[in-house]
PyMOL Python script that loads the backbone (N, CA, C, O; Angstrom):
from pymol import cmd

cmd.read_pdbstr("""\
ATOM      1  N   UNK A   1       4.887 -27.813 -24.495  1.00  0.00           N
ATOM      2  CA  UNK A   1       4.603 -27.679 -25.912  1.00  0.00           C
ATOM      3  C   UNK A   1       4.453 -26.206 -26.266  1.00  0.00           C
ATOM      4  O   UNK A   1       4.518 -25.338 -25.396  1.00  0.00           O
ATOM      5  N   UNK A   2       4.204 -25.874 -27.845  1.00  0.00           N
ATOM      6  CA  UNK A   2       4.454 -24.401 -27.840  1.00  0.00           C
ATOM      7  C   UNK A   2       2.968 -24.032 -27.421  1.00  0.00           C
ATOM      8  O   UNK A   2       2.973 -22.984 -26.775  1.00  0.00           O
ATOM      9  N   UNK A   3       1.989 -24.442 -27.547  1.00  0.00           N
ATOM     10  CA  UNK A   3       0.616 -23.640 -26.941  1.00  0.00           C
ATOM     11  C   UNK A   3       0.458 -24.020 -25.695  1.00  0.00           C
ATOM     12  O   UNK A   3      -0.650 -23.778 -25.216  1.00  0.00           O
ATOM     13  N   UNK A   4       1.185 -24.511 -25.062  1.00  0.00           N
ATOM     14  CA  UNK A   4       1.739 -24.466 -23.295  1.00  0.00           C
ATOM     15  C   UNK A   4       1.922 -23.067 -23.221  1.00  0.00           C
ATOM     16  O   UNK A   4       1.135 -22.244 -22.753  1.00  0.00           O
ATOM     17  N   UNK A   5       3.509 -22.789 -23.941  1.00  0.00           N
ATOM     18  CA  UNK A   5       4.281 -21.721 -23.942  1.00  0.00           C
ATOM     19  C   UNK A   5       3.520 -20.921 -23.839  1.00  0.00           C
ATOM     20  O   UNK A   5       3.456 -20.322 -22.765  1.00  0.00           O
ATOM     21  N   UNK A   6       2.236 -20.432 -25.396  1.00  0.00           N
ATOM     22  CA  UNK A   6       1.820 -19.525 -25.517  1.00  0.00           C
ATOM     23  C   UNK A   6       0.869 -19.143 -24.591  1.00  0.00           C
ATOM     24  O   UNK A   6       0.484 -17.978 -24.498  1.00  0.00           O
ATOM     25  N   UNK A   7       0.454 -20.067 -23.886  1.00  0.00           N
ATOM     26  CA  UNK A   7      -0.404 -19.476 -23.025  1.00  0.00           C
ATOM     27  C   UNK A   7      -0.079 -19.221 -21.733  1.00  0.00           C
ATOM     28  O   UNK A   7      -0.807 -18.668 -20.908  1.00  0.00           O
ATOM     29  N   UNK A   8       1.178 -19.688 -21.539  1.00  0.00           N
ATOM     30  CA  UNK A   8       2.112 -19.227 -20.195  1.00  0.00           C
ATOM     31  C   UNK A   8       2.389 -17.522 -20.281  1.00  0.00           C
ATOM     32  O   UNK A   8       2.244 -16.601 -19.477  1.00  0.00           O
ATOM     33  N   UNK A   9       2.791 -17.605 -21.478  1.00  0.00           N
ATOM     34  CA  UNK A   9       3.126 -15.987 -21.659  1.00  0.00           C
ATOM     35  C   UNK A   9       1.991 -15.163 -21.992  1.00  0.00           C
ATOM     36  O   UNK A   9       2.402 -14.003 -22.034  1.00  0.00           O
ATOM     37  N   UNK A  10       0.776 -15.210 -22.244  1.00  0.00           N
ATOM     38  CA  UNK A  10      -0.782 -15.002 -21.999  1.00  0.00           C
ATOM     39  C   UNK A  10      -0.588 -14.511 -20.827  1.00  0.00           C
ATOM     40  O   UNK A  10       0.215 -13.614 -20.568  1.00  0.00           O
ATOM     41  N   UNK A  11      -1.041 -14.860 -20.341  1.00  0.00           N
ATOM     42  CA  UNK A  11      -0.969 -15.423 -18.538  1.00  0.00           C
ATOM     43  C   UNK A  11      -0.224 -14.229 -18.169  1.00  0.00           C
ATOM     44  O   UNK A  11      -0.769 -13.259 -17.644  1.00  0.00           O
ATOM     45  N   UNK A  12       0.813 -14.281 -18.395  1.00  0.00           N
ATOM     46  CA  UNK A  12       2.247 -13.387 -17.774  1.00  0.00           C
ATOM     47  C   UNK A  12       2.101 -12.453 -17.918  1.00  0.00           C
ATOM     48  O   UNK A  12       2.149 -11.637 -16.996  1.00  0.00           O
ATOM     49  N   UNK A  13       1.826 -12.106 -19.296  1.00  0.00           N
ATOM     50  CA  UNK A  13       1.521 -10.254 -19.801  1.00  0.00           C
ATOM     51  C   UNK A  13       0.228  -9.828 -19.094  1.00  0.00           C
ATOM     52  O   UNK A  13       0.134  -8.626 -18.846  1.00  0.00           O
ATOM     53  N   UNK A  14      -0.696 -10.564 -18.765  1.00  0.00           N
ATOM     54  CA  UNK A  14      -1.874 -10.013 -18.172  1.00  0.00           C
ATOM     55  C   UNK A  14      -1.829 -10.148 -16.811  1.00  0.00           C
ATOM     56  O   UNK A  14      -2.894  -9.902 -16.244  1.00  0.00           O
ATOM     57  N   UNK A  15      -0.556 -10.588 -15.865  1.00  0.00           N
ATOM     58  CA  UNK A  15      -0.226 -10.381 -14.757  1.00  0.00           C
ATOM     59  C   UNK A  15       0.412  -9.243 -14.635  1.00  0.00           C
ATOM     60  O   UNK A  15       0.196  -8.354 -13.811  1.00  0.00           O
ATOM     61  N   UNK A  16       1.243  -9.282 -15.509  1.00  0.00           N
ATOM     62  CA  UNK A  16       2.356  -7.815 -15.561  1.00  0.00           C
ATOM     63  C   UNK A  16       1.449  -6.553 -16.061  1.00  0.00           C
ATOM     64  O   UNK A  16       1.723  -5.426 -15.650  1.00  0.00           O
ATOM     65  N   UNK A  17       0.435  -6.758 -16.899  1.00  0.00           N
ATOM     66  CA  UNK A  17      -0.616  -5.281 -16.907  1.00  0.00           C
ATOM     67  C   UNK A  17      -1.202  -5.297 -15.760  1.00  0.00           C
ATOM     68  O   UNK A  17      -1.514  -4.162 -15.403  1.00  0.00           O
ATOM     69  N   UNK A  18      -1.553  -6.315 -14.854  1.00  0.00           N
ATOM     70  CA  UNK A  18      -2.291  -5.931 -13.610  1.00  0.00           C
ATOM     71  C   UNK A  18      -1.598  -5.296 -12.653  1.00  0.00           C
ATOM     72  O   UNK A  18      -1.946  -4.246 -12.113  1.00  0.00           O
ATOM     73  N   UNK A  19      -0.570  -5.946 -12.419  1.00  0.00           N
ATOM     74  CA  UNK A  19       0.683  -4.786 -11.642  1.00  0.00           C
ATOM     75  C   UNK A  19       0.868  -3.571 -11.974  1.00  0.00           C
ATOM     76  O   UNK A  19       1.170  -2.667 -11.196  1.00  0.00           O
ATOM     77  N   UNK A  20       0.654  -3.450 -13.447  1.00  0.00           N
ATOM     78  CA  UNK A  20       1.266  -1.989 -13.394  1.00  0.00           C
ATOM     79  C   UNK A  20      -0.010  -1.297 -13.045  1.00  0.00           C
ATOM     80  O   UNK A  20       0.069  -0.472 -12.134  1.00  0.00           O
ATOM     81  N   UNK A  21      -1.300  -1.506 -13.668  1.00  0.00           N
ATOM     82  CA  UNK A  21      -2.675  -0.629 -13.058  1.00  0.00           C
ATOM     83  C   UNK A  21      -2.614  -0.777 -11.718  1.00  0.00           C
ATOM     84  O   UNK A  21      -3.095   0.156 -11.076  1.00  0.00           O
ATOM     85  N   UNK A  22      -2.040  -1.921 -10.952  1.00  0.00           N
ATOM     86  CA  UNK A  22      -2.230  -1.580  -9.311  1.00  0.00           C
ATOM     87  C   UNK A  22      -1.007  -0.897  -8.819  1.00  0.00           C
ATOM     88  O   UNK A  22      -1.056  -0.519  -7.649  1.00  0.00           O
ATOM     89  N   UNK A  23       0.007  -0.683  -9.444  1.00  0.00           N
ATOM     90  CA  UNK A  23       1.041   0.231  -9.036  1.00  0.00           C
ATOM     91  C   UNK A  23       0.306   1.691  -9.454  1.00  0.00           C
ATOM     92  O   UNK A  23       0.110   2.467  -8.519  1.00  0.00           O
ATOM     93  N   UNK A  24      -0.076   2.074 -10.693  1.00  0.00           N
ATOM     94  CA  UNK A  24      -0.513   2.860 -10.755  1.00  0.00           C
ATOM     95  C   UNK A  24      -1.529   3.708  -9.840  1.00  0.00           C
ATOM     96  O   UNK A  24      -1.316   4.837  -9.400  1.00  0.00           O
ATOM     97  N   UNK A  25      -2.622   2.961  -9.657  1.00  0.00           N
ATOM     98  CA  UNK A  25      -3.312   3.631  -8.527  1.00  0.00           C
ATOM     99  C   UNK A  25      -2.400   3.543  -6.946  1.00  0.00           C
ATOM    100  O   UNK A  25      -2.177   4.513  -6.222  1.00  0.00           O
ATOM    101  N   UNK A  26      -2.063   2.404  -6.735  1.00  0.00           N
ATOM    102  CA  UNK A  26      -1.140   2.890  -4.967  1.00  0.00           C
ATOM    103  C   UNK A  26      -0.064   4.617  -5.335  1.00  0.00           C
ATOM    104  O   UNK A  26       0.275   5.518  -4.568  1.00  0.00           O
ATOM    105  N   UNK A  27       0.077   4.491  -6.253  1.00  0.00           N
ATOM    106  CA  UNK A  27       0.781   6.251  -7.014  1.00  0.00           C
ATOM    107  C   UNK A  27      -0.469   6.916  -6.686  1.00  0.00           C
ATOM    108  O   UNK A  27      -0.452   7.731  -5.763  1.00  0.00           O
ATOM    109  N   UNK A  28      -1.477   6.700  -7.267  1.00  0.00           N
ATOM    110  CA  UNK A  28      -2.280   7.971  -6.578  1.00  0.00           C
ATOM    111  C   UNK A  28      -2.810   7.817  -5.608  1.00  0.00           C
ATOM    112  O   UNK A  28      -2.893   8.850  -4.945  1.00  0.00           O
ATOM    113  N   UNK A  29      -3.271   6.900  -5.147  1.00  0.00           N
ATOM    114  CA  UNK A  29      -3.262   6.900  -3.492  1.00  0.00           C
ATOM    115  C   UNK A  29      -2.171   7.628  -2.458  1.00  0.00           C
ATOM    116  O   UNK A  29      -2.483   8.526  -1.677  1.00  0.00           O
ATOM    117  N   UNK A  30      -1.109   7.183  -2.575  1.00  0.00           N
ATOM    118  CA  UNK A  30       0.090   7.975  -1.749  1.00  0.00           C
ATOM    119  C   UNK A  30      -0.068   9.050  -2.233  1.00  0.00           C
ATOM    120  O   UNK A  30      -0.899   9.716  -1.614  1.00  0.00           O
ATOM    121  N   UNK A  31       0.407   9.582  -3.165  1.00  0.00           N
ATOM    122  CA  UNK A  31       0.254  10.909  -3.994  1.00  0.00           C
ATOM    123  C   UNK A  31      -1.706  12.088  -2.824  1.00  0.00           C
ATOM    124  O   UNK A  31      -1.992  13.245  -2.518  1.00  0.00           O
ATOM    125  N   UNK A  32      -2.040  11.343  -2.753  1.00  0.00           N
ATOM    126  CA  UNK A  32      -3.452  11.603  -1.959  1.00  0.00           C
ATOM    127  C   UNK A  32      -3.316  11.817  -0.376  1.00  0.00           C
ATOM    128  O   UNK A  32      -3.656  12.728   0.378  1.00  0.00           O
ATOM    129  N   UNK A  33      -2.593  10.434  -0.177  1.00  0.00           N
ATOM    130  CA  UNK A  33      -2.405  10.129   1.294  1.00  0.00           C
ATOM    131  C   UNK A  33      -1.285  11.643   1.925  1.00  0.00           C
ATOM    132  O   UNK A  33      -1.386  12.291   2.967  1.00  0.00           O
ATOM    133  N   UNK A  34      -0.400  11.755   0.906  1.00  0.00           N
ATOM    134  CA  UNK A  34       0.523  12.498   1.478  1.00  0.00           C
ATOM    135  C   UNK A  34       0.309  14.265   1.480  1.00  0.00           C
ATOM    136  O   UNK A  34       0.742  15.140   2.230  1.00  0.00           O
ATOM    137  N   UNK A  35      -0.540  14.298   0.304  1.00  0.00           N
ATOM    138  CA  UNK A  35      -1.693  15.489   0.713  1.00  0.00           C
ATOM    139  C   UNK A  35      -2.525  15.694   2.029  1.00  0.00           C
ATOM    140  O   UNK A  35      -2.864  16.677   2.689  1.00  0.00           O
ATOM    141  N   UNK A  36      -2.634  14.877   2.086  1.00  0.00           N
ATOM    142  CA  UNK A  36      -3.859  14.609   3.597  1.00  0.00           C
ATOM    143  C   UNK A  36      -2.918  15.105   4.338  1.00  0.00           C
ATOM    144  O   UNK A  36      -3.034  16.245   4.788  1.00  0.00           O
ATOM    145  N   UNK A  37      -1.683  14.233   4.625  1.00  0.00           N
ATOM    146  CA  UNK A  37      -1.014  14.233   6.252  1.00  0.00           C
ATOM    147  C   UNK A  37      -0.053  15.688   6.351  1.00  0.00           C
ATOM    148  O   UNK A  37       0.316  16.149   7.432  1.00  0.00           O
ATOM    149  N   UNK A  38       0.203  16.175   5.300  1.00  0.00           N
ATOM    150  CA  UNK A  38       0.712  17.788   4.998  1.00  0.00           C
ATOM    151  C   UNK A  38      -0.725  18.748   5.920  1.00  0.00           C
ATOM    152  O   UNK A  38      -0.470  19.888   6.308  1.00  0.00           O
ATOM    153  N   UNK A  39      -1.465  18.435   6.056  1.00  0.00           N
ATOM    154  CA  UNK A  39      -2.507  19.311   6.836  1.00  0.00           C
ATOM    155  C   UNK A  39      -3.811  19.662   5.487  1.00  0.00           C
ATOM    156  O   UNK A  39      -4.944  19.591   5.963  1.00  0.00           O
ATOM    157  N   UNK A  40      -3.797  19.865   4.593  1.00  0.00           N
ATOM    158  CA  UNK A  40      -5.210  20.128   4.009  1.00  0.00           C
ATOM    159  C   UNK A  40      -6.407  19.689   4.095  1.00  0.00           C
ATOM    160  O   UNK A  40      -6.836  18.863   3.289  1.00  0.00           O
ATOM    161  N   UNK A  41      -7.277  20.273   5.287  1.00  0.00           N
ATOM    162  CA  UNK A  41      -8.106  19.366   5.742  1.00  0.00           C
ATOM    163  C   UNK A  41      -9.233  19.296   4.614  1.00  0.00           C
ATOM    164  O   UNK A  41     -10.268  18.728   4.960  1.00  0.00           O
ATOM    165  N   UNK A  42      -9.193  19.646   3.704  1.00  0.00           N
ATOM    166  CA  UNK A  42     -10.445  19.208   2.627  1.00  0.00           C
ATOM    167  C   UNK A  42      -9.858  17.755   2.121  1.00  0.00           C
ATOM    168  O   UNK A  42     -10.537  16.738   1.989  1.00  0.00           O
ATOM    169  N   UNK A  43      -8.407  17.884   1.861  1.00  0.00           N
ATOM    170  CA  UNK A  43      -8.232  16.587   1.068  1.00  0.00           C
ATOM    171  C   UNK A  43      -8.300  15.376   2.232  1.00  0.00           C
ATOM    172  O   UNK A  43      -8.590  14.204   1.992  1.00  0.00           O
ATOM    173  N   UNK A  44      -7.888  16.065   3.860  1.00  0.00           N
ATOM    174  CA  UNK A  44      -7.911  14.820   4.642  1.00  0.00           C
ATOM    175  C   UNK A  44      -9.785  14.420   4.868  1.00  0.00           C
ATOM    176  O   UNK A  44     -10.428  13.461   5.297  1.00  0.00           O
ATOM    177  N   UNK A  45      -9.957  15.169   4.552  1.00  0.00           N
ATOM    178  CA  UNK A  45     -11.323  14.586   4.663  1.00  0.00           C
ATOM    179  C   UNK A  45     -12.263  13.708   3.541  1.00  0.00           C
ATOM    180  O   UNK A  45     -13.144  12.858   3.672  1.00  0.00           O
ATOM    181  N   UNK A  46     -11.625  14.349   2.394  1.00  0.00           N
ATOM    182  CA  UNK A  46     -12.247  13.527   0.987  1.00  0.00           C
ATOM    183  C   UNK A  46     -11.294  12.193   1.271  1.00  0.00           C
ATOM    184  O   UNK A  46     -11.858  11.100   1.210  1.00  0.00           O
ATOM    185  N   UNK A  47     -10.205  12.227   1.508  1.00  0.00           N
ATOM    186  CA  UNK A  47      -9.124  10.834   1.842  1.00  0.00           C
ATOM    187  C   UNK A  47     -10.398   9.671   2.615  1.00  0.00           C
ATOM    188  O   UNK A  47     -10.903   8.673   2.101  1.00  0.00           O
ATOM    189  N   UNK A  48     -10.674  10.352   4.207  1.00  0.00           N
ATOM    190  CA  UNK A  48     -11.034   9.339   4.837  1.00  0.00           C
ATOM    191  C   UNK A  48     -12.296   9.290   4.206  1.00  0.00           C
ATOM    192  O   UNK A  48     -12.792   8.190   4.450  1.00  0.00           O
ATOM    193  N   UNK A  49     -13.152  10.084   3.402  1.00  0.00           N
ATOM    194  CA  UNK A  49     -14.545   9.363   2.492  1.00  0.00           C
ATOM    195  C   UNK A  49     -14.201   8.238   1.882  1.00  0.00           C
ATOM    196  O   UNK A  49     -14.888   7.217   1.886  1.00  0.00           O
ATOM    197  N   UNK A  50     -12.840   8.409   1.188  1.00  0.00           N
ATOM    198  CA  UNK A  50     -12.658   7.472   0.388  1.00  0.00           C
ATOM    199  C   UNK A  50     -11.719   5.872   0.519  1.00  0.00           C
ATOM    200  O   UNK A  50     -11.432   4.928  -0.217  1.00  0.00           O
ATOM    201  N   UNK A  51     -11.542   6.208   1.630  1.00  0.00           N
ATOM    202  CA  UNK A  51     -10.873   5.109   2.355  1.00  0.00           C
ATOM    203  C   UNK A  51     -12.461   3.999   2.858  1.00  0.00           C
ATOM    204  O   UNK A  51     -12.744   2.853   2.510  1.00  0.00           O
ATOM    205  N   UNK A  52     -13.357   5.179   3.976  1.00  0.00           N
ATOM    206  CA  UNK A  52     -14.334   4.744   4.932  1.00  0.00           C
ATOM    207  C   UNK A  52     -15.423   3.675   3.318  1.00  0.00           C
ATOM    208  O   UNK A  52     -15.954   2.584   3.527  1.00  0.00           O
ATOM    209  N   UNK A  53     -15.462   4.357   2.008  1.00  0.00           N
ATOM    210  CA  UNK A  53     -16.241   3.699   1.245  1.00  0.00           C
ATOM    211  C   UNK A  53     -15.640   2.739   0.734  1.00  0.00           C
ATOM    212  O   UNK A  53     -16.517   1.903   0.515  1.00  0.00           O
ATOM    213  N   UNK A  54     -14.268   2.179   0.271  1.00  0.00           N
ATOM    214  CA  UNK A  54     -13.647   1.222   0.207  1.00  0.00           C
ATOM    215  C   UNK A  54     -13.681   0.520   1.256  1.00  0.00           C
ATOM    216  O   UNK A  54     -13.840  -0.646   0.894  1.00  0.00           O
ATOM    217  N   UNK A  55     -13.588   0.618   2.912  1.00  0.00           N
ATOM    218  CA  UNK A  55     -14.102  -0.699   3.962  1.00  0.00           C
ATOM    219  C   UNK A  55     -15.298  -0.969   3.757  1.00  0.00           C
ATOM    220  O   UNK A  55     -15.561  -2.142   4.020  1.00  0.00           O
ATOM    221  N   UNK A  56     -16.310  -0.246   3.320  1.00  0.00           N
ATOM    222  CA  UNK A  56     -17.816  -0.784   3.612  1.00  0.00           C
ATOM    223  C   UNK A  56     -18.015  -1.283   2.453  1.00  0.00           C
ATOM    224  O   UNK A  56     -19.034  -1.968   2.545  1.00  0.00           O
ATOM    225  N   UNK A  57     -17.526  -1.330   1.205  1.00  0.00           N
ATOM    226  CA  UNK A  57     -17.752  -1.882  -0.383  1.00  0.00           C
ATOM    227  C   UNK A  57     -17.086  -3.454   0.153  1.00  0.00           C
ATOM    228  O   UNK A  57     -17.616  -4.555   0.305  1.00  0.00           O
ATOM    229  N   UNK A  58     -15.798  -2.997   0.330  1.00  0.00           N
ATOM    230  CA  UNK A  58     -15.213  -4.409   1.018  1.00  0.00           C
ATOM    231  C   UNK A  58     -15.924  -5.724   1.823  1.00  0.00           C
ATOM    232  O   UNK A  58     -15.967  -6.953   1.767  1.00  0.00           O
ATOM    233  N   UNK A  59     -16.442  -4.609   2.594  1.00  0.00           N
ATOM    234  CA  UNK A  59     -17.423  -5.639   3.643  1.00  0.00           C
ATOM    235  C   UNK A  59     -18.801  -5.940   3.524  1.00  0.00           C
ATOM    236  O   UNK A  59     -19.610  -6.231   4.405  1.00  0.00           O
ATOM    237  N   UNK A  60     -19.008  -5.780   1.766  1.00  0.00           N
ATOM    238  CA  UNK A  60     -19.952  -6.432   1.359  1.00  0.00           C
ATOM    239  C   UNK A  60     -21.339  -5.498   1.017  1.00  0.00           C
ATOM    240  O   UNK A  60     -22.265  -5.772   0.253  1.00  0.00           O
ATOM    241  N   UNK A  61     -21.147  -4.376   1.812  1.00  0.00           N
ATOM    242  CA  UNK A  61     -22.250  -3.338   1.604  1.00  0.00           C
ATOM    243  C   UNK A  61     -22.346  -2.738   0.573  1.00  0.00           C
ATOM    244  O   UNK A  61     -21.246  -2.583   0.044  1.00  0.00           O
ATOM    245  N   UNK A  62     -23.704  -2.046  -0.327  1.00  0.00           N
ATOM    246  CA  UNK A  62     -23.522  -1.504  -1.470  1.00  0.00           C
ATOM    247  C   UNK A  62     -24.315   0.112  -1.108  1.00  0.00           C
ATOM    248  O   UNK A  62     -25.352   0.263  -0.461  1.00  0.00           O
ATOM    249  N   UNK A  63     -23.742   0.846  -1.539  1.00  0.00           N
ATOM    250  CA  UNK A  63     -23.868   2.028  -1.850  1.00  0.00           C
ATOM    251  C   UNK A  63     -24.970   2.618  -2.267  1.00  0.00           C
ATOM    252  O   UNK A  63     -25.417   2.244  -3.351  1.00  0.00           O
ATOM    253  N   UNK A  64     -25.706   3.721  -1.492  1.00  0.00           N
ATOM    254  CA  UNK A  64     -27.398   3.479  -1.805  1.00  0.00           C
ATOM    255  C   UNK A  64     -28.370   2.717  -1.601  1.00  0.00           C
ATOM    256  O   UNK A  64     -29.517   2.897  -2.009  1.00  0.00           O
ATOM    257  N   UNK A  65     -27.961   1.789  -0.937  1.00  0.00           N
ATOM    258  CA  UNK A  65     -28.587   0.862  -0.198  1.00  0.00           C
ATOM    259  C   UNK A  65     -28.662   0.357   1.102  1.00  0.00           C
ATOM    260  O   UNK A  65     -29.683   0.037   1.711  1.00  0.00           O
ATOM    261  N   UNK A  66     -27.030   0.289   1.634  1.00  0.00           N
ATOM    262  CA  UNK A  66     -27.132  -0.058   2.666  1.00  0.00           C
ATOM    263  C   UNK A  66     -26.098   0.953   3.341  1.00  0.00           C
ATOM    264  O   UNK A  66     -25.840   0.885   4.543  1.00  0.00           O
ATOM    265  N   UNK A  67     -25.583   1.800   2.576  1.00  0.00           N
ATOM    266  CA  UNK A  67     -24.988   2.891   2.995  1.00  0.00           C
ATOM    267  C   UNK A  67     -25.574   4.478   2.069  1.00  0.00           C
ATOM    268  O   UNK A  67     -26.337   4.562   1.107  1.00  0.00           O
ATOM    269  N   UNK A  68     -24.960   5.399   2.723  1.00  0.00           N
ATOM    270  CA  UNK A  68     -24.946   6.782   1.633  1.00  0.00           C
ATOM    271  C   UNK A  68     -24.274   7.349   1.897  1.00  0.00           C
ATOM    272  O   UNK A  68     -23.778   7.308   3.023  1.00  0.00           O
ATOM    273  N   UNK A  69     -23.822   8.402   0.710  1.00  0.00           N
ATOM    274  CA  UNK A  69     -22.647   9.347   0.875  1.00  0.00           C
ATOM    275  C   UNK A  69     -23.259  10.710   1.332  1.00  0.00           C
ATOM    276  O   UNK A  69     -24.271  11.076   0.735  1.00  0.00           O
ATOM    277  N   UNK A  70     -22.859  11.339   2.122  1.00  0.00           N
ATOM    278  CA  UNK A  70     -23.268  12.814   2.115  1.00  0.00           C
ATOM    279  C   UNK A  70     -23.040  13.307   1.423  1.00  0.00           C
ATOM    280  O   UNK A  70     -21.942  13.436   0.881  1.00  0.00           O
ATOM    281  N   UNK A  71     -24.330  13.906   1.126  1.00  0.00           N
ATOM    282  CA  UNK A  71     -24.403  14.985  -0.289  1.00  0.00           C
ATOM    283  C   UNK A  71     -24.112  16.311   0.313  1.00  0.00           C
ATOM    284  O   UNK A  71     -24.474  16.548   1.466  1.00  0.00           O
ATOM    285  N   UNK A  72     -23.345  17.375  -0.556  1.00  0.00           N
ATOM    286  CA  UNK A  72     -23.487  18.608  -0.515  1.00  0.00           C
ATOM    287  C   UNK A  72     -24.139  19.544  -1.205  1.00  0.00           C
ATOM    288  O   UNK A  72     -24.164  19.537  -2.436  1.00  0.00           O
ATOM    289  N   UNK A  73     -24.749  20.468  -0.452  1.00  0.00           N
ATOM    290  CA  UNK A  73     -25.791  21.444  -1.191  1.00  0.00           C
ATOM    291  C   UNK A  73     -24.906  22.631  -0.888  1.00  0.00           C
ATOM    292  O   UNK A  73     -24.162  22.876   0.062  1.00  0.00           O
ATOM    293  N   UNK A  74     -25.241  23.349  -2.078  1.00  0.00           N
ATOM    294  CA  UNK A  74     -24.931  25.207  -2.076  1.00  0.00           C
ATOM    295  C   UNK A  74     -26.282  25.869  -2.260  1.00  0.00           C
ATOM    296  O   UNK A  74     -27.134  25.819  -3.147  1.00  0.00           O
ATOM    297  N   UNK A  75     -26.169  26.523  -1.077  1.00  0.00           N
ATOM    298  CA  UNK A  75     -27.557  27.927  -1.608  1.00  0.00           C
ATOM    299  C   UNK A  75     -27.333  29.060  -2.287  1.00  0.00           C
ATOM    300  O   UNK A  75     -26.284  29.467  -2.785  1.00  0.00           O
ATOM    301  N   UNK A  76     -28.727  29.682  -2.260  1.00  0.00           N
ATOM    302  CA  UNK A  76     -28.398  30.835  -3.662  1.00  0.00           C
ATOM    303  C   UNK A  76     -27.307  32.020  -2.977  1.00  0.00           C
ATOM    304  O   UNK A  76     -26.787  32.812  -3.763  1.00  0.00           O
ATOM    305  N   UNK A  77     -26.997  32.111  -1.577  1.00  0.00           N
ATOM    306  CA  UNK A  77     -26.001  32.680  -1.251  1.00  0.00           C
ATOM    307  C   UNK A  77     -25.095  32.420  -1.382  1.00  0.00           C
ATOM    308  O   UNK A  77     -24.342  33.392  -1.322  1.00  0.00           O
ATOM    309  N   UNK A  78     -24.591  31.465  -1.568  1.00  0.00           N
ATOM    310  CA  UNK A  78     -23.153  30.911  -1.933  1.00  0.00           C
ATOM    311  C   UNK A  78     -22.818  29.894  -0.604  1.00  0.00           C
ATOM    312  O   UNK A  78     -21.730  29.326  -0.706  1.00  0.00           O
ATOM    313  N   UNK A  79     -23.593  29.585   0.622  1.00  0.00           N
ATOM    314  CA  UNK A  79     -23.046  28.820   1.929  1.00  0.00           C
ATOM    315  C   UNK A  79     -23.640  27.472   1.367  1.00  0.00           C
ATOM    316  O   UNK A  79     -23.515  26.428   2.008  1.00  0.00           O
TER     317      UNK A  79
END
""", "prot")
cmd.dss("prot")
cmd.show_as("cartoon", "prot")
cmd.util.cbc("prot")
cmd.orient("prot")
């Protein structure tokens, strides 16, 4: 029927926007990843932060709680 239809194609367009936001980010992911493996070890290292906090979010842990991020400090010297 047509409000079958219409809600088939509902459905569809909000599958096809989800693809494109998850194509979008795997673009900046690679775009990231391929920074890393070129040698810049700041970005290979912010990479595996951000990889290592996506397995532990994954696996149920929350942030500030059952994990933490290392913080960085600067002193008044600049180290």
């Amino acid at each position: 029927t047509y409000d079958d239809e219409n809600r088939q194609r509902a459905t569809l367009k909000e599958q096809i926007k989800q693809m494109a936001e998850l194509n979008k980010t795997m673009s900046e992911d690679a775009k990231n990843l391929t920074k890393a493996l070129k040698g810049d070890s700041k970005t290979q290292g912010n990479w595996g932060e951000v990889i290592l906090q996506r397995i532990l979010e994954k696996s149920g842990l929350r942030k500030d709680e059952e994990y933490f991020v290392e913080q960085s400090v600067t002193m008044d010297d600049g180290r």
